[in-house]
Predicted model as a PDB file, atoms N, CA, C, CB and O in Angstrom, pLDDT in the B-factor column:
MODEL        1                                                                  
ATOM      1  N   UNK A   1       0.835  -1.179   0.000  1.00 57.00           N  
ATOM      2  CA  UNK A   1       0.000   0.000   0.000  1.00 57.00           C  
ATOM      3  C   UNK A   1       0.880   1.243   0.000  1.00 57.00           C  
ATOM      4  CB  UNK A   1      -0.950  -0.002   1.209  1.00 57.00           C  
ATOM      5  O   UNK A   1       1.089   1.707  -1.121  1.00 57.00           O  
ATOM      6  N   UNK A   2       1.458   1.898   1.065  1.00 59.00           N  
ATOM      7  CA  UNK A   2       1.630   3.040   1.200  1.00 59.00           C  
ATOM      8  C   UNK A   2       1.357   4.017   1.655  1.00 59.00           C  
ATOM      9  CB  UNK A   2       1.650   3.228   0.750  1.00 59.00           C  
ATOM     10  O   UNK A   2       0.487   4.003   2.526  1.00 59.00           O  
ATOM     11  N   UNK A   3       1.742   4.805   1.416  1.00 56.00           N  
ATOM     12  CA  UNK A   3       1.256   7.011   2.170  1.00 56.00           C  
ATOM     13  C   UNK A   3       0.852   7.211   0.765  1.00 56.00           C  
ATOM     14  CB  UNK A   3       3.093   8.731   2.895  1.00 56.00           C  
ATOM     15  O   UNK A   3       1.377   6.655  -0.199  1.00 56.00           O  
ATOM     16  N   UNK A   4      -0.251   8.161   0.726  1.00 58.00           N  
ATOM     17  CA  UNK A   4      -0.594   9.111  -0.353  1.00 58.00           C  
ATOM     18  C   UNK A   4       0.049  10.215  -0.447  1.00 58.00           C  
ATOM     19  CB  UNK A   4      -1.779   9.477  -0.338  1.00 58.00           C  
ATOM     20  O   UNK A   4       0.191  11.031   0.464  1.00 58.00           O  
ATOM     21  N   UNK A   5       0.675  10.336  -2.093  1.00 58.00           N  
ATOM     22  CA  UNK A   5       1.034  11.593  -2.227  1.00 58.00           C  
ATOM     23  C   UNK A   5       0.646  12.483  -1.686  1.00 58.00           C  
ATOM     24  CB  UNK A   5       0.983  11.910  -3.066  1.00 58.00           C  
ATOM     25  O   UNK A   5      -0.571  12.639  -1.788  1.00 58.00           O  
ATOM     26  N   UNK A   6       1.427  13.532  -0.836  1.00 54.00           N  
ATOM     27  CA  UNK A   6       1.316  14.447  -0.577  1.00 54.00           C  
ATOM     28  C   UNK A   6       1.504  15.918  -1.461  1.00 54.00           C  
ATOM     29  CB  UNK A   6       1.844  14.200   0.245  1.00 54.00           C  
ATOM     30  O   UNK A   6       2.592  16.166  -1.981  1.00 54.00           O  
ATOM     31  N   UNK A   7       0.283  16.913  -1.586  1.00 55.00           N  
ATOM     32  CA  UNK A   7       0.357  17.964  -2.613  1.00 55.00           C  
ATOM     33  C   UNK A   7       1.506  19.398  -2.356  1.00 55.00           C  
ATOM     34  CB  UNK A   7      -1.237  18.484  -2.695  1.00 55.00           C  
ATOM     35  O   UNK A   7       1.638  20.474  -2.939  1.00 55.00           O  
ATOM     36  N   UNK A   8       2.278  18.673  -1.048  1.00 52.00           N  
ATOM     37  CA  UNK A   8       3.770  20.081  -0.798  1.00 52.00           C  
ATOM     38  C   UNK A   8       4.587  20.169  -2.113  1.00 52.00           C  
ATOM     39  CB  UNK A   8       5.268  19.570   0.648  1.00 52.00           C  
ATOM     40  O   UNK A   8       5.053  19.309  -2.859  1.00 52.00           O  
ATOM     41  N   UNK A   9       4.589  21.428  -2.123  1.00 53.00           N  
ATOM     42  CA  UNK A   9       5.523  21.582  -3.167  1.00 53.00           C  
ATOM     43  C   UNK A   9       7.230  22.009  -2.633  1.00 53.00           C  
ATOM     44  CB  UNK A   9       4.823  22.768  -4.130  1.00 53.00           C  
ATOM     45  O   UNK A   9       7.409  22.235  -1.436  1.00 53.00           O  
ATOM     46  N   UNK A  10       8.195  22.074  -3.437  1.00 51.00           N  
ATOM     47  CA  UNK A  10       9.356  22.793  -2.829  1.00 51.00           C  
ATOM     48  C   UNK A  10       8.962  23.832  -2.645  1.00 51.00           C  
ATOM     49  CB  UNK A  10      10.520  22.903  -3.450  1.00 51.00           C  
ATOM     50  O   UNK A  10       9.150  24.085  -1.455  1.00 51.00           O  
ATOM     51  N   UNK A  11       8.448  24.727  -3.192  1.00 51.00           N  
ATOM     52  CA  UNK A  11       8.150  26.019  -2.363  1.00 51.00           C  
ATOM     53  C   UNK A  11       7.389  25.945  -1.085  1.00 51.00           C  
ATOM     54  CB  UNK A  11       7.394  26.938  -3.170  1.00 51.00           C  
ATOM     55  O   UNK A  11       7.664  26.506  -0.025  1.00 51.00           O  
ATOM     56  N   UNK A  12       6.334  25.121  -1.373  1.00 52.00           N  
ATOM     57  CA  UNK A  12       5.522  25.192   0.241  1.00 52.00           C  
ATOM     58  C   UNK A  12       6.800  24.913   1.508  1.00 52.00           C  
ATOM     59  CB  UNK A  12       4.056  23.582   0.393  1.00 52.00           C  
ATOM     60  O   UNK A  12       6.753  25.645   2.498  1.00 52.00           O  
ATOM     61  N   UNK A  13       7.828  23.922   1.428  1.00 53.00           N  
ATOM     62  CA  UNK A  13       8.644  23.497   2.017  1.00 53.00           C  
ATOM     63  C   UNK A  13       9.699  24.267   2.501  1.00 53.00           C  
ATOM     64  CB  UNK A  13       8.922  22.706   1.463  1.00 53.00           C  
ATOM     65  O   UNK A  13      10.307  23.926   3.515  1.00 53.00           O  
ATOM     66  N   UNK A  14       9.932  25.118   1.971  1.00 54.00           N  
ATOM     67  CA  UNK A  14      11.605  25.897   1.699  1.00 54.00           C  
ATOM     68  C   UNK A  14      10.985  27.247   2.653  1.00 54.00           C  
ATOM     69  CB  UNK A  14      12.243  26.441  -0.570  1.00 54.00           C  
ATOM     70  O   UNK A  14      11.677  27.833   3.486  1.00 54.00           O  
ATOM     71  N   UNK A  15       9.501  27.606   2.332  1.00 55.00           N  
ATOM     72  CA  UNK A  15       8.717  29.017   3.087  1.00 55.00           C  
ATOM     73  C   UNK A  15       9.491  30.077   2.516  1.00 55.00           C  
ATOM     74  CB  UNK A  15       8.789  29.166   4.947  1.00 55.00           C  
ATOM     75  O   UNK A  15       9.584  31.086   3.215  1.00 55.00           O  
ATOM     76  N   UNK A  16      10.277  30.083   1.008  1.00 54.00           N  
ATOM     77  CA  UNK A  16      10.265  31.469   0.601  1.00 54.00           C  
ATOM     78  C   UNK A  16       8.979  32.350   0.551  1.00 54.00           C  
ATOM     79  CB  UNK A  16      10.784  31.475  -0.635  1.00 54.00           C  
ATOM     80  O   UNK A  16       7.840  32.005   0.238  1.00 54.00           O  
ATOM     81  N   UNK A  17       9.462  33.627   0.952  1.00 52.00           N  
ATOM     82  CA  UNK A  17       8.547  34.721   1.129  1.00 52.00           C  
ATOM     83  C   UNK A  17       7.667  34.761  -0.467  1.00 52.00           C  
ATOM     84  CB  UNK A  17       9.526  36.262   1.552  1.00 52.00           C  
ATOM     85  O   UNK A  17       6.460  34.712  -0.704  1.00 52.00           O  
ATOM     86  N   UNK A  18       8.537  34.841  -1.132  1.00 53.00           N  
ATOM     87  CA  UNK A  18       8.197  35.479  -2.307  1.00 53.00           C  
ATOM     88  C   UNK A  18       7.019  34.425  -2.986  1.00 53.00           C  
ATOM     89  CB  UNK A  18       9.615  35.739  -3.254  1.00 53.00           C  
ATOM     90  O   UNK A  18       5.897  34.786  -3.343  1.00 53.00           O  
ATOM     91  N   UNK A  19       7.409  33.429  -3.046  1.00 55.00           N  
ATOM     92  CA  UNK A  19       6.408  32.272  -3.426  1.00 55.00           C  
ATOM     93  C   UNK A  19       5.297  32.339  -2.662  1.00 55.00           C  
ATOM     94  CB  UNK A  19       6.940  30.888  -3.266  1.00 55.00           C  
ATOM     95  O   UNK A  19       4.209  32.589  -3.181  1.00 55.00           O  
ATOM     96  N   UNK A  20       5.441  32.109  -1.240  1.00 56.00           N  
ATOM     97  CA  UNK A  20       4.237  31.883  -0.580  1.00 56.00           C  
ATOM     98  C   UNK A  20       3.414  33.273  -0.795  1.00 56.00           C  
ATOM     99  CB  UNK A  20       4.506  31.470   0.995  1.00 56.00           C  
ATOM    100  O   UNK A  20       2.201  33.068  -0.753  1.00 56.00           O  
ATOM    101  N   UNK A  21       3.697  34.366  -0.972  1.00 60.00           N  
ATOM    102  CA  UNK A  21       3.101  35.623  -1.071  1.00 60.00           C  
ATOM    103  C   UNK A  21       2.683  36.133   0.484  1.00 60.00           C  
ATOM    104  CB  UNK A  21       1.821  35.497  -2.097  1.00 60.00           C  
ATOM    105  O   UNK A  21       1.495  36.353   0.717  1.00 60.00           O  
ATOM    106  N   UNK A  22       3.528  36.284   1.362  1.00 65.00           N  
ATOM    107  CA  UNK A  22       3.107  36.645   2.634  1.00 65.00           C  
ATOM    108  C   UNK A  22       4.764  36.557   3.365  1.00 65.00           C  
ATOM    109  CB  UNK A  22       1.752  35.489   3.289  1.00 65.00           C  
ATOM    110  O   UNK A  22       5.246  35.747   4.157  1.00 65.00           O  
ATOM    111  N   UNK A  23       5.280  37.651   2.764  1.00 69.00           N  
ATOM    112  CA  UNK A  23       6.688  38.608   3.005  1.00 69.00           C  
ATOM    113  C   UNK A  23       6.511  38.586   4.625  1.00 69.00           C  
ATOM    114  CB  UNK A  23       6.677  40.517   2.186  1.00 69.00           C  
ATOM    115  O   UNK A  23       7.070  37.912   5.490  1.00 69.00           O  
ATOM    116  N   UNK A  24       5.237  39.869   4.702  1.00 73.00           N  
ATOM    117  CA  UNK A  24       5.173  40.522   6.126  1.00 73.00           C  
ATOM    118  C   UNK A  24       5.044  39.590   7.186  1.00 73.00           C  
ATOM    119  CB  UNK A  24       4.030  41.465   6.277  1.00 73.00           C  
ATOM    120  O   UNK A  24       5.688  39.885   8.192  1.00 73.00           O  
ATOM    121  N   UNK A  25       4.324  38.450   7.234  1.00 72.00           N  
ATOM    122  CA  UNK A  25       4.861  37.608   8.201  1.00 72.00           C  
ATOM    123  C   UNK A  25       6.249  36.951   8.502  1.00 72.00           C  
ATOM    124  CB  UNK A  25       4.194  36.797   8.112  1.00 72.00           C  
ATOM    125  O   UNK A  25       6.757  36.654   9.582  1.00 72.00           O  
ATOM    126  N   UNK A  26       6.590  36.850   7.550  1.00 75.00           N  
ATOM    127  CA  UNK A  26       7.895  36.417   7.728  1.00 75.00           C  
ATOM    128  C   UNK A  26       9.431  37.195   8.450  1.00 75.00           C  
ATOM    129  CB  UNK A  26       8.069  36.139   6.460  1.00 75.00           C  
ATOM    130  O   UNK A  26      10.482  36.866   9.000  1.00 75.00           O  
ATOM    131  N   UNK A  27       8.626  38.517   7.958  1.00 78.00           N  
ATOM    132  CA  UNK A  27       9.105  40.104   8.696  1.00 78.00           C  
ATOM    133  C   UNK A  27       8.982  40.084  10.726  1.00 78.00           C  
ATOM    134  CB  UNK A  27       7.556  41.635   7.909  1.00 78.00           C  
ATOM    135  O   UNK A  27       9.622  40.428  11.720  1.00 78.00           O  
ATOM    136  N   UNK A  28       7.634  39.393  10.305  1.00 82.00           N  
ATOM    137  CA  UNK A  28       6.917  40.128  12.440  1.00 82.00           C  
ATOM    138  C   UNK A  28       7.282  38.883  12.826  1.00 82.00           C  
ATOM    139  CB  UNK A  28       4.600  40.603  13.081  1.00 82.00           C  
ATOM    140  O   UNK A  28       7.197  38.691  14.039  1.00 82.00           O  
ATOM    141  N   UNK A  29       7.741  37.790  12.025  1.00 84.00           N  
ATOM    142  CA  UNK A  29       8.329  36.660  12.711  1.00 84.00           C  
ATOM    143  C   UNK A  29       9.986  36.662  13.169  1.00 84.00           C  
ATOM    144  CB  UNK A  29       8.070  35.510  11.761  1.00 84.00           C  
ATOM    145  O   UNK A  29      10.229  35.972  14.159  1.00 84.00           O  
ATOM    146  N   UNK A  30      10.870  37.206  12.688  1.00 86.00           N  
ATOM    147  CA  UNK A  30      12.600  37.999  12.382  1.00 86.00           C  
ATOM    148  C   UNK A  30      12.142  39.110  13.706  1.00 86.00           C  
ATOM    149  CB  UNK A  30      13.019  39.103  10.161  1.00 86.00           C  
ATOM    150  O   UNK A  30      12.954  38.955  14.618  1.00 86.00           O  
ATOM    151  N   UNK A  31      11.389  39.865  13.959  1.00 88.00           N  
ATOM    152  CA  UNK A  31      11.171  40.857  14.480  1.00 88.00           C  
ATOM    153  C   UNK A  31      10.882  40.286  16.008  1.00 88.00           C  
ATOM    154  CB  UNK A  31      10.146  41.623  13.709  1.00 88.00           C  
ATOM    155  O   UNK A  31      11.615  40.720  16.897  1.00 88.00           O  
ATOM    156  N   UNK A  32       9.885  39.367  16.344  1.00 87.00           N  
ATOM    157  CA  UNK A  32      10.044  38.566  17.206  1.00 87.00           C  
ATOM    158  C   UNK A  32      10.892  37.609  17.947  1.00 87.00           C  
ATOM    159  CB  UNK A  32       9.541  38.271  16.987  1.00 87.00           C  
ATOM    160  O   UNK A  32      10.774  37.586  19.172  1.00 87.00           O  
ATOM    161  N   UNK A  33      11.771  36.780  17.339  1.00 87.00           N  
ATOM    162  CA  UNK A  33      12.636  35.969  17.195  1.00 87.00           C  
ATOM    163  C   UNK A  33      13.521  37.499  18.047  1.00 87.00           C  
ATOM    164  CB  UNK A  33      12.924  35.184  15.462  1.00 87.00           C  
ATOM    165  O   UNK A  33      13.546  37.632  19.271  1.00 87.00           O  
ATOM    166  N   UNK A  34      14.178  38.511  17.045  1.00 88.00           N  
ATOM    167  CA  UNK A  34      14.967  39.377  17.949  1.00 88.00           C  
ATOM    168  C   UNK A  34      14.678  39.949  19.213  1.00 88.00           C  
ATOM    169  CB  UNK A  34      15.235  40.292  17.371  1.00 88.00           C  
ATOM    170  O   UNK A  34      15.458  40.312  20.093  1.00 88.00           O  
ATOM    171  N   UNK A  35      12.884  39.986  19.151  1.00 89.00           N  
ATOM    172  CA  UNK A  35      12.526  41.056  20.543  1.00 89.00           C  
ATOM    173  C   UNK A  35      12.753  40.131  21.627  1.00 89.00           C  
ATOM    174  CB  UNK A  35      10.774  41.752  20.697  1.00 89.00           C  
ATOM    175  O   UNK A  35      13.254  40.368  22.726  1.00 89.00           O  
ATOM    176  N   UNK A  36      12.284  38.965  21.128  1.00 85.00           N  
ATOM    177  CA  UNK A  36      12.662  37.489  22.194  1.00 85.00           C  
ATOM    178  C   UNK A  36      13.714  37.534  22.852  1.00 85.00           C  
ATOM    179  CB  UNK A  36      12.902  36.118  21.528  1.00 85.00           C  
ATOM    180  O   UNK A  36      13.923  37.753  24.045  1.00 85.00           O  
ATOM    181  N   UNK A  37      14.489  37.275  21.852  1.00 85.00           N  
ATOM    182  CA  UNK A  37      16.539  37.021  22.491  1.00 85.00           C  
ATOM    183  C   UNK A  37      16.709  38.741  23.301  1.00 85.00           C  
ATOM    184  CB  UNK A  37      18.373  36.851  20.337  1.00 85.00           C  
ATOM    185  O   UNK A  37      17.272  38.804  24.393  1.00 85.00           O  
ATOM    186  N   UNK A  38      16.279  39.757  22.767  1.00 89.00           N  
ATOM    187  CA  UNK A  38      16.806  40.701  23.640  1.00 89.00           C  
ATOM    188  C   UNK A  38      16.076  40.857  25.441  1.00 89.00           C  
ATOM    189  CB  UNK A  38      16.588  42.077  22.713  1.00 89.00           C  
ATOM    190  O   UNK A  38      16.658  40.921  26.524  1.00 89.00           O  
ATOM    191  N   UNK A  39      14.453  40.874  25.058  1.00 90.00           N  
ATOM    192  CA  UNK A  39      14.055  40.858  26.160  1.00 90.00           C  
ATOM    193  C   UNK A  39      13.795  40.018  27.167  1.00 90.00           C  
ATOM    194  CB  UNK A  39      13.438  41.236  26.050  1.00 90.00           C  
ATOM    195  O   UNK A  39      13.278  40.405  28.215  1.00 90.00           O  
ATOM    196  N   UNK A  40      14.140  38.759  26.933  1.00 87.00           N  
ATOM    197  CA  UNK A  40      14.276  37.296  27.325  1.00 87.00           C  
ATOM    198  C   UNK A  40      15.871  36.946  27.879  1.00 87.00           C  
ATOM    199  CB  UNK A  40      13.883  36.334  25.916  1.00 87.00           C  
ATOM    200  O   UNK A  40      16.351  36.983  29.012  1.00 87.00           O  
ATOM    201  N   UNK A  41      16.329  36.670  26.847  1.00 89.00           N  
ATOM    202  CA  UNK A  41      17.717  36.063  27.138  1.00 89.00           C  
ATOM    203  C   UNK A  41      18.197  37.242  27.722  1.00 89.00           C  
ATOM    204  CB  UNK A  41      18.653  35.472  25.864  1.00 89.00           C  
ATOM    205  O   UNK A  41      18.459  37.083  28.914  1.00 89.00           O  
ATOM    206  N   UNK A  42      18.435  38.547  27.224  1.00 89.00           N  
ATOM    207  CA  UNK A  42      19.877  39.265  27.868  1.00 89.00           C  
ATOM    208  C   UNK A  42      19.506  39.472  29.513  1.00 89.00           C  
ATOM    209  CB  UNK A  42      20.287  41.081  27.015  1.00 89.00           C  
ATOM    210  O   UNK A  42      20.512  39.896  30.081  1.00 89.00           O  
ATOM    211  N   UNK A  43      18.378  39.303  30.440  1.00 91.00           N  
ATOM    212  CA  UNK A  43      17.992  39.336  31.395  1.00 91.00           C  
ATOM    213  C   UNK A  43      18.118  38.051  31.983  1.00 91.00           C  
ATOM    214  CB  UNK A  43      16.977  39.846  31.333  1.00 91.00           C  
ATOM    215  O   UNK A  43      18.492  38.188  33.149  1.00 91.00           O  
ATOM    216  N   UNK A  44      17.959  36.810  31.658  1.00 93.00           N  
ATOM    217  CA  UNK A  44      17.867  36.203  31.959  1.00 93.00           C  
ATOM    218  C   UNK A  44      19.556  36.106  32.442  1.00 93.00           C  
ATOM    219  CB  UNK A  44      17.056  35.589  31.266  1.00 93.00           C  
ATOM    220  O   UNK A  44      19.959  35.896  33.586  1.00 93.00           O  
ATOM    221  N   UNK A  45      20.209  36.278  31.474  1.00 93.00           N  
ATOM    222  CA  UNK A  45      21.607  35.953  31.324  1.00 93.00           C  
ATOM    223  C   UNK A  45      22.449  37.259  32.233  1.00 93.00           C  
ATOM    224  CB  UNK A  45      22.004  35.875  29.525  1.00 93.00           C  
ATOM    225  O   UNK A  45      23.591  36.863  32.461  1.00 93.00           O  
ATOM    226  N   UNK A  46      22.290  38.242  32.631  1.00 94.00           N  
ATOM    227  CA  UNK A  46      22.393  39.152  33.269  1.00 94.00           C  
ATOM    228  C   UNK A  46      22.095  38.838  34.760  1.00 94.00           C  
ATOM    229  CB  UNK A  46      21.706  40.038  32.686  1.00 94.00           C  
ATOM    230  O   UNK A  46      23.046  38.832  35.541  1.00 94.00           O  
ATOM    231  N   UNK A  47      20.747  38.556  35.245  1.00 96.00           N  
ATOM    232  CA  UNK A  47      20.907  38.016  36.347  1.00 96.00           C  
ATOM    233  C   UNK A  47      21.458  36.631  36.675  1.00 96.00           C  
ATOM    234  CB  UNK A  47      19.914  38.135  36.752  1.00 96.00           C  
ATOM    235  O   UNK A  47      21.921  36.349  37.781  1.00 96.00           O  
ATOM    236  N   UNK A  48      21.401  36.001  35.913  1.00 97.00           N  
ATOM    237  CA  UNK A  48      22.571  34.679  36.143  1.00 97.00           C  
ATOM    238  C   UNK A  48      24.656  34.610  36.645  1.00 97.00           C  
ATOM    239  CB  UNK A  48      22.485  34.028  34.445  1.00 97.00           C  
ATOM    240  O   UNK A  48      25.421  33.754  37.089  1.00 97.00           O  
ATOM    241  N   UNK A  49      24.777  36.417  36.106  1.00 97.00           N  
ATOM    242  CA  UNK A  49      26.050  36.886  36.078  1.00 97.00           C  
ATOM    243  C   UNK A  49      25.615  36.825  37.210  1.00 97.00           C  
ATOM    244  CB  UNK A  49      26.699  38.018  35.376  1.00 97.00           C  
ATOM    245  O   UNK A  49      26.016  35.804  37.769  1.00 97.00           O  
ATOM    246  N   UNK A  50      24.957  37.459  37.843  1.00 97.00           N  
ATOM    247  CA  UNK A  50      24.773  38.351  39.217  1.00 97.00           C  
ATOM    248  C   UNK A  50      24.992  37.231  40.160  1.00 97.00           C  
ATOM    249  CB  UNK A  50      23.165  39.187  39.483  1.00 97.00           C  
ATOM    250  O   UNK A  50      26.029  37.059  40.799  1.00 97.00           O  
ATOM    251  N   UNK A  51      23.928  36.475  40.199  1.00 97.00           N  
ATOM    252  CA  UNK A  51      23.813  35.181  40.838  1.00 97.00           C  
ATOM    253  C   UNK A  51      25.045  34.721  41.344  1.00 97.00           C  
ATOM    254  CB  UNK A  51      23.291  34.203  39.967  1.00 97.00           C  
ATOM    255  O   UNK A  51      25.483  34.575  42.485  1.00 97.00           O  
ATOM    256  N   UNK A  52      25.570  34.496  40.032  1.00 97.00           N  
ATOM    257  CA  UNK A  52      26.853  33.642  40.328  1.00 97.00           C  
ATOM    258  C   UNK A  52      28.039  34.609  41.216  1.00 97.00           C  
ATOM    259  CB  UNK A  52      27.550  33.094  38.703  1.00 97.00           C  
ATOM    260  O   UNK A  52      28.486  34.152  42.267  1.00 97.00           O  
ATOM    261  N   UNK A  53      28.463  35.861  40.744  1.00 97.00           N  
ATOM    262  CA  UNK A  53      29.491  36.442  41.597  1.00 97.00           C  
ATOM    263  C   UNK A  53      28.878  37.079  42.862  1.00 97.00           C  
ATOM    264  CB  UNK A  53      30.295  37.489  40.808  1.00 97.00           C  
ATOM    265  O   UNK A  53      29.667  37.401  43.749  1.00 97.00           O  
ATOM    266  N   UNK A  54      27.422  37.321  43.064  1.00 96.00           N  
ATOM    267  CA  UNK A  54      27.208  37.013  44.652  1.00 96.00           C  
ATOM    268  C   UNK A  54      27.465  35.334  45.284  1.00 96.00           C  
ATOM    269  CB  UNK A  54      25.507  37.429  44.958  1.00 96.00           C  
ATOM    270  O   UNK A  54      27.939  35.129  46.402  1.00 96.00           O  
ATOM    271  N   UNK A  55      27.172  34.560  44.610  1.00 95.00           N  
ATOM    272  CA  UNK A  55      27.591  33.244  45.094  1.00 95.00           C  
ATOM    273  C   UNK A  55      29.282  33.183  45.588  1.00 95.00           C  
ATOM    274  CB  UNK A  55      27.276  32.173  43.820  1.00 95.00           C  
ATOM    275  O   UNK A  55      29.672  32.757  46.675  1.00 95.00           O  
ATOM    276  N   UNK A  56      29.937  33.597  44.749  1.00 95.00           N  
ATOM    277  CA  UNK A  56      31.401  32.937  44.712  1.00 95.00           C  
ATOM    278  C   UNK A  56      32.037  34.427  45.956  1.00 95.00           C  
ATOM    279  CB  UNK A  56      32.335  32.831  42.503  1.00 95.00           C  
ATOM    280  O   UNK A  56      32.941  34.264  46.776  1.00 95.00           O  
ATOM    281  N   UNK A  57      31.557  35.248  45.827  1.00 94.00           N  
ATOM    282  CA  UNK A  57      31.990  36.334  46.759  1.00 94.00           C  
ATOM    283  C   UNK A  57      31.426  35.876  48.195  1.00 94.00           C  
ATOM    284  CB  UNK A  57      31.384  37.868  46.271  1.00 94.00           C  
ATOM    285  O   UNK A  57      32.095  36.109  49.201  1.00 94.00           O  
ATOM    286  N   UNK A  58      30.466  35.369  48.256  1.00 93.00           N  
ATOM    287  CA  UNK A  58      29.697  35.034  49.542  1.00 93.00           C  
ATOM    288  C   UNK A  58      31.052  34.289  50.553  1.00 93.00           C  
ATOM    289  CB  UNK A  58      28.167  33.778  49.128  1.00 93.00           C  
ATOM    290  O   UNK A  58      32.038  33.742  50.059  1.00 93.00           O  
ATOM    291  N   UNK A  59      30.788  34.440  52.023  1.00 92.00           N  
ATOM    292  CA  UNK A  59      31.627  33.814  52.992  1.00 92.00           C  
ATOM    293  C   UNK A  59      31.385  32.095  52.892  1.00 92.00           C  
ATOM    294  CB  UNK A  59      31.227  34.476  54.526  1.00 92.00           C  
ATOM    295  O   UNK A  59      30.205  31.890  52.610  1.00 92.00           O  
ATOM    296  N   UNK A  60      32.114  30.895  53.033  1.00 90.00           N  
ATOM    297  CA  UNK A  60      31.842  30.015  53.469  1.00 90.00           C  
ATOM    298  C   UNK A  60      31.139  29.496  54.448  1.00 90.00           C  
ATOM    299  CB  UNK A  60      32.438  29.820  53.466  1.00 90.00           C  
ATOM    300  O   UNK A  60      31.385  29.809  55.613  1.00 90.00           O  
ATOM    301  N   UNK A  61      30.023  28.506  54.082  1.00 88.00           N  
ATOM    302  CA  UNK A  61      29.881  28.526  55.902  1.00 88.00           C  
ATOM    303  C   UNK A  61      30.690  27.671  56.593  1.00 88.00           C  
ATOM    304  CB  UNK A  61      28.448  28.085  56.500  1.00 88.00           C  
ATOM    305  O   UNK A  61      31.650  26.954  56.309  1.00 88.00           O  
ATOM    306  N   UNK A  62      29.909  27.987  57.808  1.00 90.00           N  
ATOM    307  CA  UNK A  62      31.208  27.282  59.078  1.00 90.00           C  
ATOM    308  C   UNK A  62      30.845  25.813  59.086  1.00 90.00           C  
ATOM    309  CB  UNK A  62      31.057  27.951  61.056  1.00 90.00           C  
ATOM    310  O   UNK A  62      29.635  25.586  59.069  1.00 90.00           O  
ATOM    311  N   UNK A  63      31.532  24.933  59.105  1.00 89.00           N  
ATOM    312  CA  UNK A  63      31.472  23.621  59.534  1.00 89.00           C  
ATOM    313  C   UNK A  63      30.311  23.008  60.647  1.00 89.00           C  
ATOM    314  CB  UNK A  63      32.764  23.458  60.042  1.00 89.00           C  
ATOM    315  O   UNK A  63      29.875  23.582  61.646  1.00 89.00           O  
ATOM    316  N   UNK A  64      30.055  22.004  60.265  1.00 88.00           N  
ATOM    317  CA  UNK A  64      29.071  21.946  61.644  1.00 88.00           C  
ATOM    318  C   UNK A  64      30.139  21.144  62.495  1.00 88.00           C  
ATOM    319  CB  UNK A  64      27.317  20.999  61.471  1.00 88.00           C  
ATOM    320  O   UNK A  64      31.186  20.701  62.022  1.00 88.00           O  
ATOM    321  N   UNK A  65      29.707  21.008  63.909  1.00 82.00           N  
ATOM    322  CA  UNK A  65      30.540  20.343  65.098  1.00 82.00           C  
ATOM    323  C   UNK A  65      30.221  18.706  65.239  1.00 82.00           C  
ATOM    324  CB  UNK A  65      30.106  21.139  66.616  1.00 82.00           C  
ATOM    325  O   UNK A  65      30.783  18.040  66.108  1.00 82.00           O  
TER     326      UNK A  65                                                      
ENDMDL                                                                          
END                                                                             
């Protein structure tokens, strides 16, 4: 038997803008993707600095008896 052909074309596949005719999404998607990594990651990754050199600056504690 088999799978039935499927009607994807290389263009449906590849998601050039120009073929699919819908540029501007592909735009607010690039635009997202960046607002992401800036307002996401560089905070995230910023307080993780922090974290860590209050950690390593911190006193040891004392031993227990």
């Amino acid at each position: 038997m088999g799978f039935p052909r499927s009607k994807l074309t290389a263009s449906t596949l590849s998601g050039n803008p120009t073929e699919s005719g819908q540029p501007e999404i592909v735009a607010v998607g690039a635009l997202r993707t960046l607002a992401g990594q800036i307002l996401v990651t560089a905070p995230v990754a910023i307080m993780a600095a922090v974290q860590y050199f209050t950690t390593i600056n911190s006193p040891m504690p004392t031993p227990a008896k």
